[in-house]
Backbone as JSON, one array per atom type, in Angstrom:
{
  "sequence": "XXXXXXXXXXXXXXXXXXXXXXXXXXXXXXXXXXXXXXXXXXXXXXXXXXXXXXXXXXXXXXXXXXXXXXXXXXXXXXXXX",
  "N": [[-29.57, 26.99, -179.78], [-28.13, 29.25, -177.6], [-29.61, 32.21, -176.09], [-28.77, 34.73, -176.35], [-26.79, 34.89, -178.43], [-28.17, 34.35, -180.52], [-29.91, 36.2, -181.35], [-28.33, 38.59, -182.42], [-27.15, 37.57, -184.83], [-29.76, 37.16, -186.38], [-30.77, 39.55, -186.56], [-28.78, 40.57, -188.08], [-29.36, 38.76, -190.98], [-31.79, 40.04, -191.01], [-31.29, 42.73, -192.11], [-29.8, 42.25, -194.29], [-31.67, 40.84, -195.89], [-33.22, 43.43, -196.11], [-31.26, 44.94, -197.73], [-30.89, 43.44, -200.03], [-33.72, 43.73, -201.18], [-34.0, 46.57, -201.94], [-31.75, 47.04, -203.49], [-33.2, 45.59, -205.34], [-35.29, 47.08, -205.99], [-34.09, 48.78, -206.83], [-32.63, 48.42, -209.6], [-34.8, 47.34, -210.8], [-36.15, 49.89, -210.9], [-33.94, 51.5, -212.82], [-34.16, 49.9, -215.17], [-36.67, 49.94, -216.34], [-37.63, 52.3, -215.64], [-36.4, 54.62, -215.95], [-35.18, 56.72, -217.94], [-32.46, 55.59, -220.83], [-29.33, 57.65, -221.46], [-28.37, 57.83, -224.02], [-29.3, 56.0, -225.64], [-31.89, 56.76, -225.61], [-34.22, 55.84, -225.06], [-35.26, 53.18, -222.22], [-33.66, 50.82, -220.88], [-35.23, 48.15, -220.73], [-36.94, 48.57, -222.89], [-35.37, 48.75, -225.07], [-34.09, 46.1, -224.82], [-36.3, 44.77, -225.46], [-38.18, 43.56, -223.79], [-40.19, 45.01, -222.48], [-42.98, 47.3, -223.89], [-43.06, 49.55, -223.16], [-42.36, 52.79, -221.22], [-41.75, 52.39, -217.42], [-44.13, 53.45, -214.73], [-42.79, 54.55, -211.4], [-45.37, 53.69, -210.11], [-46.52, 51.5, -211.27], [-44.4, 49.45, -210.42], [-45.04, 49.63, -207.79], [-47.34, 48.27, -207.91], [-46.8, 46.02, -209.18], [-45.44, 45.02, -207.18], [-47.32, 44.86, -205.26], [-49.57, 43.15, -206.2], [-47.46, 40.82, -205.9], [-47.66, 40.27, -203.21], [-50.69, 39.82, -202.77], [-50.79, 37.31, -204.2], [-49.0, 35.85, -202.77], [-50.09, 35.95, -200.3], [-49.43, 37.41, -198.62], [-49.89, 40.04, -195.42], [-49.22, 43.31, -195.42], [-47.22, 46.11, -194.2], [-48.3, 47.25, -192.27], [-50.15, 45.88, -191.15], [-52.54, 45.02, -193.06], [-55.15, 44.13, -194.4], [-55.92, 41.11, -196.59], [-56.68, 41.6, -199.86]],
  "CA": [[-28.55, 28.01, -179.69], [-28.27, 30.1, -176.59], [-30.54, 33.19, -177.39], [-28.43, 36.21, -176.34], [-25.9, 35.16, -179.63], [-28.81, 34.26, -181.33], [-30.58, 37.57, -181.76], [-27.35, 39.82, -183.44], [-27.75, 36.83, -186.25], [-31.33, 37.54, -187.18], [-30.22, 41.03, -186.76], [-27.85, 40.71, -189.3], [-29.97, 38.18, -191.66], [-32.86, 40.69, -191.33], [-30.43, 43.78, -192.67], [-29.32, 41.51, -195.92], [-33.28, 40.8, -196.64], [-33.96, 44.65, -197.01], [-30.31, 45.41, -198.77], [-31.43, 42.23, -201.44], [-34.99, 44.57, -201.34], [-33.36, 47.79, -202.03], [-31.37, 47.21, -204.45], [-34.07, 44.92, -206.56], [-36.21, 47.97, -206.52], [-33.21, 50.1, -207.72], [-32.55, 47.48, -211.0], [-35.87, 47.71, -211.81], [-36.17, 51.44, -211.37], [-33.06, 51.35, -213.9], [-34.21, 49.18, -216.36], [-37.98, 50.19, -216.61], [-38.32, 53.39, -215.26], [-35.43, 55.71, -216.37], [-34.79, 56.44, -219.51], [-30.82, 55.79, -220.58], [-29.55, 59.14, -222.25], [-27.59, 57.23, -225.39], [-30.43, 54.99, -226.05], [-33.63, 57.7, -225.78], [-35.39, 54.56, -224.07], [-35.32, 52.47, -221.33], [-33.1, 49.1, -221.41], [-35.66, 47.16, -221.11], [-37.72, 48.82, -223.82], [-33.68, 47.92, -225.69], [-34.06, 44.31, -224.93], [-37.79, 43.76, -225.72], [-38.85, 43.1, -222.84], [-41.58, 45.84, -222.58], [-43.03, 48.29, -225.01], [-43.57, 51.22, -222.38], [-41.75, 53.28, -219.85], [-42.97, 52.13, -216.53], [-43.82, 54.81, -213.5], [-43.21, 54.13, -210.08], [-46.75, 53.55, -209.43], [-46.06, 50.69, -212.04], [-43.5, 48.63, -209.35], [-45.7, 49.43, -206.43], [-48.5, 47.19, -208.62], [-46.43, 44.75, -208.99], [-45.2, 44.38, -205.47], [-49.02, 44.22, -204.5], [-49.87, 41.78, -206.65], [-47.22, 39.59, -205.84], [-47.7, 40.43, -201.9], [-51.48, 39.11, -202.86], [-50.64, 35.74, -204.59], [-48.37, 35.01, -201.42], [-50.34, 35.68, -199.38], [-48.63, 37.89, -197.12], [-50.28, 40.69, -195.19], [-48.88, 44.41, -195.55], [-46.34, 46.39, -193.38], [-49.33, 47.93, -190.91], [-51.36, 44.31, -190.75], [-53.1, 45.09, -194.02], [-55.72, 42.7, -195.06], [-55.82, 41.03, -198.11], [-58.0, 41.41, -200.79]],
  "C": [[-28.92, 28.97, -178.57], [-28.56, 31.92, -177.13], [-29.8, 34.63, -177.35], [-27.41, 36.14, -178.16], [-26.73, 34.5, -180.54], [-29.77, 35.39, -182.1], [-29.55, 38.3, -182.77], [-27.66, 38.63, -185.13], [-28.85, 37.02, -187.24], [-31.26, 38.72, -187.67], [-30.19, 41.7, -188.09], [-28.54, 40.39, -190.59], [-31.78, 39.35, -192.11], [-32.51, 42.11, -192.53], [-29.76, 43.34, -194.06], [-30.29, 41.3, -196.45], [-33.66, 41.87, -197.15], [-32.68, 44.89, -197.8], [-30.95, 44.46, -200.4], [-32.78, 43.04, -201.8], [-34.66, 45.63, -201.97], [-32.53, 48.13, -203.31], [-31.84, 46.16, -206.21], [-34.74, 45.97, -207.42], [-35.17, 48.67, -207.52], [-32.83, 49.51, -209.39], [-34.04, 47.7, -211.23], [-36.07, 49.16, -211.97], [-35.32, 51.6, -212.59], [-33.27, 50.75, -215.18], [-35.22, 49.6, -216.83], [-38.58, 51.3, -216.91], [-37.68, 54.77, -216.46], [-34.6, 55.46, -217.72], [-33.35, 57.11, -219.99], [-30.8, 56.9, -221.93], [-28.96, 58.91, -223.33], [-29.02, 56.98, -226.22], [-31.7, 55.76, -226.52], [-34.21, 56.65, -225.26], [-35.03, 54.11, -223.18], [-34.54, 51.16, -221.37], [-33.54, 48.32, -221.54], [-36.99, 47.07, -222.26], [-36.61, 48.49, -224.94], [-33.62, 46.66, -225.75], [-35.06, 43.79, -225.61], [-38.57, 43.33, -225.0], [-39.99, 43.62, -222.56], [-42.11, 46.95, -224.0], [-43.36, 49.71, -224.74], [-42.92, 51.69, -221.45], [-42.45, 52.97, -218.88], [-42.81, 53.33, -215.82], [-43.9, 53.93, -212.54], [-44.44, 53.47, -209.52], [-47.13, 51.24, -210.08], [-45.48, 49.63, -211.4], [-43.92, 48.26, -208.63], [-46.89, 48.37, -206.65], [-47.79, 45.95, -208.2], [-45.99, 44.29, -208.03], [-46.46, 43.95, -205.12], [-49.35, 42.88, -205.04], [-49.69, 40.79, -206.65], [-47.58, 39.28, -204.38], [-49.39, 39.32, -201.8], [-51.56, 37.9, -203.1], [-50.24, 35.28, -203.9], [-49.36, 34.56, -200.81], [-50.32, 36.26, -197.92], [-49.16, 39.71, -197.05], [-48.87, 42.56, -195.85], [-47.99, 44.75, -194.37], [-47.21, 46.97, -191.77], [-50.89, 46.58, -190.43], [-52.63, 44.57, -192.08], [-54.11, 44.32, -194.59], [-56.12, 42.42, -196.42], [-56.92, 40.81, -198.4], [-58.06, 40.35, -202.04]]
}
């Protein structure tokens, strides 16, 4: 593919990778974090799924952890541990 109308593509494809990012975090913030004001708990403390409010700090774990099992370095060249 001739590369000048190949770049706005990636562009584009790069800008739908962080929206799909963005609004993963925001469902889990919602389900985990914040606690719904009917309920007094969390929805997914409602489903069963957990037995604890998570915190932020809570998400950022689990991003690492999965970032580690990949494989895949950090946003500043990070090296893995």
């Amino acid at each position: 593919m001739h590369a000048p109308l190949y770049a706005p593509y990636q562009r584009i494809f790069k800008k739908i990778e962080h929206h799909v990012a963005s609004i993963s975090l925001h469902f889990m913030y919602i389900n985990f974090v914040r606690i719904h004001q009917t309920l007094r708990i969390t929805p997914a403390m409602a489903a069963g799924v957990t037995d604890h409010v998570w915190e932020m700090a809570d998400i950022v774990a689990l991003l690492d952890d999965g970032k580690k099992q990949a494989g895949i370095a950090g946003r500043w060249n990070d090296p893995i541990k």
